[in-house]
C-alpha positions as CSV (number, residue, x, y, z in Angstrom):
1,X,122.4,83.1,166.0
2,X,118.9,81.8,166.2
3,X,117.1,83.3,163.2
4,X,113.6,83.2,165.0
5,X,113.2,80.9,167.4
6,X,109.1,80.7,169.2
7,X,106.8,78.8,171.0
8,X,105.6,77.6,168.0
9,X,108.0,75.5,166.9
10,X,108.1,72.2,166.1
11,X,111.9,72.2,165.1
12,X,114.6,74.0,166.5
13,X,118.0,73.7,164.8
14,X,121.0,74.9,167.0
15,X,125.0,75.6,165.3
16,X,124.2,72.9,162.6
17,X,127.5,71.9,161.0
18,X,128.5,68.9,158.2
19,X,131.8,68.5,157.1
20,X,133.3,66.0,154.6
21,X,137.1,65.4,155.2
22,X,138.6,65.0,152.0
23,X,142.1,63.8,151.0
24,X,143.8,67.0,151.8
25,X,141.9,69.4,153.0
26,X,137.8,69.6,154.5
27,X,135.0,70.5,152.8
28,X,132.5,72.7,155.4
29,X,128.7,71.7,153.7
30,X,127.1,73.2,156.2
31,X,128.7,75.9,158.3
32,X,127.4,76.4,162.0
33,X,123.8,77.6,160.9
34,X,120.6,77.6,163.3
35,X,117.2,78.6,162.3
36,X,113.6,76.8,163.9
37,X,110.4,75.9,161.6
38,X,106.9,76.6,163.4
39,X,104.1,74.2,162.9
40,X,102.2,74.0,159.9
41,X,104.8,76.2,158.0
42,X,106.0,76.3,154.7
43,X,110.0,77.0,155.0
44,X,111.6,77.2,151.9
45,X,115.6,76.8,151.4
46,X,116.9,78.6,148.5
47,X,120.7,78.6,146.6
48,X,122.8,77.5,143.5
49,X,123.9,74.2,143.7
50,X,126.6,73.5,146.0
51,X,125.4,76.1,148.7
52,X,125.0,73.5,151.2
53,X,120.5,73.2,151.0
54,X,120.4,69.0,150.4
55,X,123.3,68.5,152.9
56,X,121.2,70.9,155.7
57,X,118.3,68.5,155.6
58,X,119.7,65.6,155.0
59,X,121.8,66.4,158.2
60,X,118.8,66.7,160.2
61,X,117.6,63.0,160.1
62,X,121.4,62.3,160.1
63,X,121.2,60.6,156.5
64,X,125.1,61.9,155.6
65,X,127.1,59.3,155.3
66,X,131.1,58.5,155.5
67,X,133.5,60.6,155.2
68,X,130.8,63.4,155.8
69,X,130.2,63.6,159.6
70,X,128.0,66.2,161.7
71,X,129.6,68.1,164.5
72,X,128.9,67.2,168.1
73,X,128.2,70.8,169.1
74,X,125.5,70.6,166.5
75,X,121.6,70.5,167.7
76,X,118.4,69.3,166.1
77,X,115.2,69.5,168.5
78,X,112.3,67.9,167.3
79,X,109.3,68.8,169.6
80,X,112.2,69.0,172.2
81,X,113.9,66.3,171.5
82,X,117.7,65.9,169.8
83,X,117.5,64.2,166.6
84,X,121.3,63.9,166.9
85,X,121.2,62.3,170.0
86,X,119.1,59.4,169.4
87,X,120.4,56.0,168.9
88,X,119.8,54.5,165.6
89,X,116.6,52.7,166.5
90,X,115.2,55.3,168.2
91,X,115.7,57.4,165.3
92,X,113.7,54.9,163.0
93,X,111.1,55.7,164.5
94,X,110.8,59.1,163.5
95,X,112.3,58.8,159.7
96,X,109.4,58.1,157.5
97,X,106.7,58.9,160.4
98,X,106.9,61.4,162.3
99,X,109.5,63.2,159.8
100,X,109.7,62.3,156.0
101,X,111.4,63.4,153.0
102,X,111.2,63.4,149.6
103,X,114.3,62.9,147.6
104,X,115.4,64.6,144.3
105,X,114.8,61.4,142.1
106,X,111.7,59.5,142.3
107,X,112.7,56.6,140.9
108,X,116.0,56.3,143.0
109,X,112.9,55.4,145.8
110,X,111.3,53.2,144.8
111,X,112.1,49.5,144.3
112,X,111.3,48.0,140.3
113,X,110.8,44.8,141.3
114,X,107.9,45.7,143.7
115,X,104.4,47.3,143.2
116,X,103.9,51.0,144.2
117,X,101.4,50.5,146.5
118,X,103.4,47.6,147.8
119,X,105.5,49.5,148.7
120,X,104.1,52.1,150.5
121,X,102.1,49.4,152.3
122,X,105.1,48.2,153.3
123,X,105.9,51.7,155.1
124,X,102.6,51.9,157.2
125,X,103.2,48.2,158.2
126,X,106.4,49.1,159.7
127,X,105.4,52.2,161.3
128,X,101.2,51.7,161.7
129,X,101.5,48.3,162.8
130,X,98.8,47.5,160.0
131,X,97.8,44.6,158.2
132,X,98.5,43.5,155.0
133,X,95.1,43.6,153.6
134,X,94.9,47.2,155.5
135,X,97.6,48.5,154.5
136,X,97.5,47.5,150.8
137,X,93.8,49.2,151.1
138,X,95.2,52.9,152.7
139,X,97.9,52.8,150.2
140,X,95.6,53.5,147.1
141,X,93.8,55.7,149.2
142,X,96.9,57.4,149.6
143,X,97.7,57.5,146.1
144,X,93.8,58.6,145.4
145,X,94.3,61.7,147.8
146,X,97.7,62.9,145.5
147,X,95.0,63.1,142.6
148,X,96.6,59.5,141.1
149,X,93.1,58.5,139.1
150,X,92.4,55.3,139.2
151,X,94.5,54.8,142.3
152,X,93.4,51.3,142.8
153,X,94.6,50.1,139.5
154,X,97.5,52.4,139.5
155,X,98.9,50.8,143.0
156,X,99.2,47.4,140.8
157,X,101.8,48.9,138.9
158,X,105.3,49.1,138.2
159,X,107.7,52.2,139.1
160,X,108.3,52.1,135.6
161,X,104.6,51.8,134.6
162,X,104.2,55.5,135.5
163,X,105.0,58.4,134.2
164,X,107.7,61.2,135.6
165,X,105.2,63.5,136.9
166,X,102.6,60.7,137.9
167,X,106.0,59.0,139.6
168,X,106.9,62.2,141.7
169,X,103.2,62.3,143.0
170,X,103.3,58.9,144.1
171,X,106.6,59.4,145.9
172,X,104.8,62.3,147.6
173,X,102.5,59.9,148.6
174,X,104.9,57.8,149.8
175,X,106.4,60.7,152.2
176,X,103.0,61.1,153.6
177,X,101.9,58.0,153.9
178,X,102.1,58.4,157.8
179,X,100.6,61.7,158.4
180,X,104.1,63.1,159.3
181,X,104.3,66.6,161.3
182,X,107.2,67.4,159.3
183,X,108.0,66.9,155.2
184,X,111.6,67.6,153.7
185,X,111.2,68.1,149.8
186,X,114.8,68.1,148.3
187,X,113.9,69.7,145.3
188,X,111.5,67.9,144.3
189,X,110.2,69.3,140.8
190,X,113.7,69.6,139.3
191,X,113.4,67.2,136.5
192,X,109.6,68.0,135.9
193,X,108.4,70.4,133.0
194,X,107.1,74.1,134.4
195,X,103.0,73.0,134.3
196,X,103.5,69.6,136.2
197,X,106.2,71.6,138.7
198,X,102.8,73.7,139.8
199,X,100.8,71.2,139.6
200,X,103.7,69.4,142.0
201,X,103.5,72.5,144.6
202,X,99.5,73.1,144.9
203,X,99.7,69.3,145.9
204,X,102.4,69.7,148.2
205,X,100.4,72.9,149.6
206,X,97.1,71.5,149.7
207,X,97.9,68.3,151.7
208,X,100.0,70.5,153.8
209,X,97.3,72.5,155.1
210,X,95.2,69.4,155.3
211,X,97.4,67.2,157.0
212,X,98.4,70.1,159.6
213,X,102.0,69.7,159.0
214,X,105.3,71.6,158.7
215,X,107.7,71.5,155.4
216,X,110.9,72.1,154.7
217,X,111.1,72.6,150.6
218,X,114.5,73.0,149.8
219,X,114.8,74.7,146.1
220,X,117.5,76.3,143.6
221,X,114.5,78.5,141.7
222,X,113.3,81.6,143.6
223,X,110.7,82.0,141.1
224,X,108.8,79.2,142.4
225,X,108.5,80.2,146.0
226,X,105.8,83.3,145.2
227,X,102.7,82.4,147.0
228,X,103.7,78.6,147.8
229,X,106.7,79.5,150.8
230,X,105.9,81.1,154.6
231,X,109.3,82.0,154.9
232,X,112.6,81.6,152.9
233,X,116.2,81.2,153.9
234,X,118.7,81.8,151.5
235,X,122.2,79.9,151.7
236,X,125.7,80.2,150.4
237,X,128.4,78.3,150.6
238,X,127.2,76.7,153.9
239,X,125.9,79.6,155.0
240,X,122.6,81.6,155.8
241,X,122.7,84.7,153.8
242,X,119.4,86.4,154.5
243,X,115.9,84.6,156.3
244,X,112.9,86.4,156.2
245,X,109.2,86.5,155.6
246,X,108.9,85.0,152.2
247,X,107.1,87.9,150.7
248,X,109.1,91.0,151.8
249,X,112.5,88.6,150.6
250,X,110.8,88.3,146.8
251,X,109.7,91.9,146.9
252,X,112.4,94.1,148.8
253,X,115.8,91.3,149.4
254,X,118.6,92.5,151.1
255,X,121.3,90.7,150.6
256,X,123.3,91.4,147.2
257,X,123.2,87.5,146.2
258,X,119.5,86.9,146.7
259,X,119.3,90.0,144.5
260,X,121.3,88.6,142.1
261,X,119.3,85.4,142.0
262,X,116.0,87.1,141.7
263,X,117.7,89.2,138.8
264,X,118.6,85.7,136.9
265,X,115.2,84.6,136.8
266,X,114.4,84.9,133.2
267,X,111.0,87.2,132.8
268,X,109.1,87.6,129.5
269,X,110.9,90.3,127.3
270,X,113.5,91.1,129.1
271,X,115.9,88.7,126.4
272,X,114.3,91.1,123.6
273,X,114.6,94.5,125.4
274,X,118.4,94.3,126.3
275,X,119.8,91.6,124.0
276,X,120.7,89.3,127.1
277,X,120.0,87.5,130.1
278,X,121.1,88.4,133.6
279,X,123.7,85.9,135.2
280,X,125.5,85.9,137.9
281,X,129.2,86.3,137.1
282,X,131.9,83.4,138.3
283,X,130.3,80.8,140.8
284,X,130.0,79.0,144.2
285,X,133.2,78.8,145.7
286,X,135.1,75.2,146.5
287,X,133.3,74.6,149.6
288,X,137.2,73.7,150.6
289,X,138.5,76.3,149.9
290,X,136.5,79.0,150.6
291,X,137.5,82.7,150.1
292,X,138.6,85.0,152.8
293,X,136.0,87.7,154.4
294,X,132.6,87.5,152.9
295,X,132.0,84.2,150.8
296,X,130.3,85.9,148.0
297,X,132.3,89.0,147.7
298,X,134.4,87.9,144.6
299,X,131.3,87.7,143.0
300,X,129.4,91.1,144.4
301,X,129.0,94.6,142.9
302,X,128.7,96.2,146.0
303,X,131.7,94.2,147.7
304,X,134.4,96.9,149.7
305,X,137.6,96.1,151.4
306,X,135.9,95.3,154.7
307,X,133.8,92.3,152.5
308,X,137.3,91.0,151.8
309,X,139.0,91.1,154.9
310,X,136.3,90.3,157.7
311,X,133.4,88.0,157.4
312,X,129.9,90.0,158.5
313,X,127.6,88.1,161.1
314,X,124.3,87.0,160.6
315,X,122.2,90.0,161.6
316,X,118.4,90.8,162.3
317,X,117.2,93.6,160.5
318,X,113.2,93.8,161.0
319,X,111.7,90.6,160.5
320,X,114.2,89.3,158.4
321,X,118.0,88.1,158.8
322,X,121.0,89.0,156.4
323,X,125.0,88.8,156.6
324,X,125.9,91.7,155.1
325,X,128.4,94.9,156.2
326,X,126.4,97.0,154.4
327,X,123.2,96.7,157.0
328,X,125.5,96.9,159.9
């Protein structure tokens, strides 16, 4: 099921599926999921860890690698055309230009024995055709438009010259180095303290609206998506739990889990008042080895027999999505 397909959109994502065949038995990352992304909005993906978010968009410029493999019924349409289809080359062309990401670690992307703004000089000579003395000069302006001061100087240095949080902006600037239409943040404030993570997403928002483009911000922490996402989609073991406008799924969510997640976000007092934080009892199942009937049902107050016995289909329910027997 389509969760909201338009005319708008600039990405159209049909019965995605990844699968890494283990020794034994397969591990289904990502479970025949679709969903679109319109232009110039913020879609956020949301879940624990091992819920299948990094695998979705890594999937979609077909960066999983051996013994993972995507499934040929599986569809990625980028302003029409199928990402999966591409040859290799052809796809080249789009990674880093017209679609970009931004990985986990910083410094996993950049090389330390090159410059920073050699390095992204290097990526608009490749894909801009520019010169060297051109390129060298639109990569500090780059860095200069991520609020790097003294971007100039700061594009003679070192990966390991900079900061953490001055290193994560200029992998931002990296990623948009190219104007892309579409950014794919893998979570990219995870190792960053709570001030520079903000700091991190009005960036990420700001040059969004500037640049006129789409983004994909994939994310374990509800708490940050208030204000900041369009629209949120919620996933579970390889699986879209509940999609919906991003405000109506912080204030009113209606699927048990992304109740539970919003309920584990620590708030002030709440330690004090009751004596302990909220968690989420056991955890995400063994992608291989999934349980029977509803995914998250060993873990769910409000699980019956039905939850254990049949899996519930990804139904619309206003504006919004959920796979749960208790809105059928």
């Amino acid at each position: 099921m389509n969760t909201g397909v338009t005319t708008k959109d600039i990405l159209d994502v049909q019965n995605l599926s990844t699968r890494f065949n283990m020794v034994g038995h397969t591990v289904r990352a990502v479970d025949d999921i679709s969903f679109s992304l319109n232009g110039r909005e913020i879609l956020a993906i949301a879940g624990e860890s091992g819920s299948g978010k990094s695998a979705t968009i890594l999937s979609l410029l077909r960066l999983i690698q051996p013994p993972g493999e995507i499934s040929g019924a599986s569809r990625v349409f980028f302003e029409g055309e199928d990402l999966l289809g591409m040859s290799e080359a052809e796809l080249d062309r789009v990674r880093g230009k017209s679609i970009s990401m931004i990985f986990q670690e910083p410094s996993a992307s950049f090389n330390p024995l090159f410059t920073v703004g050699a390095q992204i000089a290097e990526v608009l000579r490749v894909h801009l055709k520019l010169s060297r003395i051109e390129s060298l000069r639109r990569a500090a302006e780059v860095l200069a438009q991520v609020h790097i001061p003294n971007a100039d100087k700061r594009a003679k240095d070192f990966p390991f010259q900079l900061s953490g949080g001055m290193l994560q902006r200029a992998m931002i600037a990296l990623a948009l180095a190219c104007a892309p239409r579409i950014l794919l943040a893998d979570e990219p404030t995870t190792a960053l303290d709570p001030t520079t993570s903000m700091r991190i997403l009005d960036l990420l928002k700001e040059r969004t609206s500037a640049a006129g483009m789409s983004m994909i911000f994939v994310t374990h922490d509800l708490e940050l998506l208030s204000g900041f996402a369009d629209r949120i989609m919620v996933m579970y073991a390889g699986r879209i739990f509940e999609s919906g406008p991003a405000d109506s799924l912080l204030e009113e969510p209606l699927h048990p889990y992304t109740r539970d997640l919003l309920a584990a976000i620590p708030r002030p007092g709440v330690f004090k008042d009751s004596g302990r934080l909220y968690s989420i009892q056991g955890r995400v199942p063994d992608a291989g080895r999934r349980p029977e009937g509803c995914a998250y049902h060993p873990r769910c107050s409000r699980a019956v027999e039905r939850c254990r016995a049949e899996e519930p289909a990804l139904i619309r329910k206003g504006s919004s999505f959920v796979r749960c027997h208790v809105h059928e």
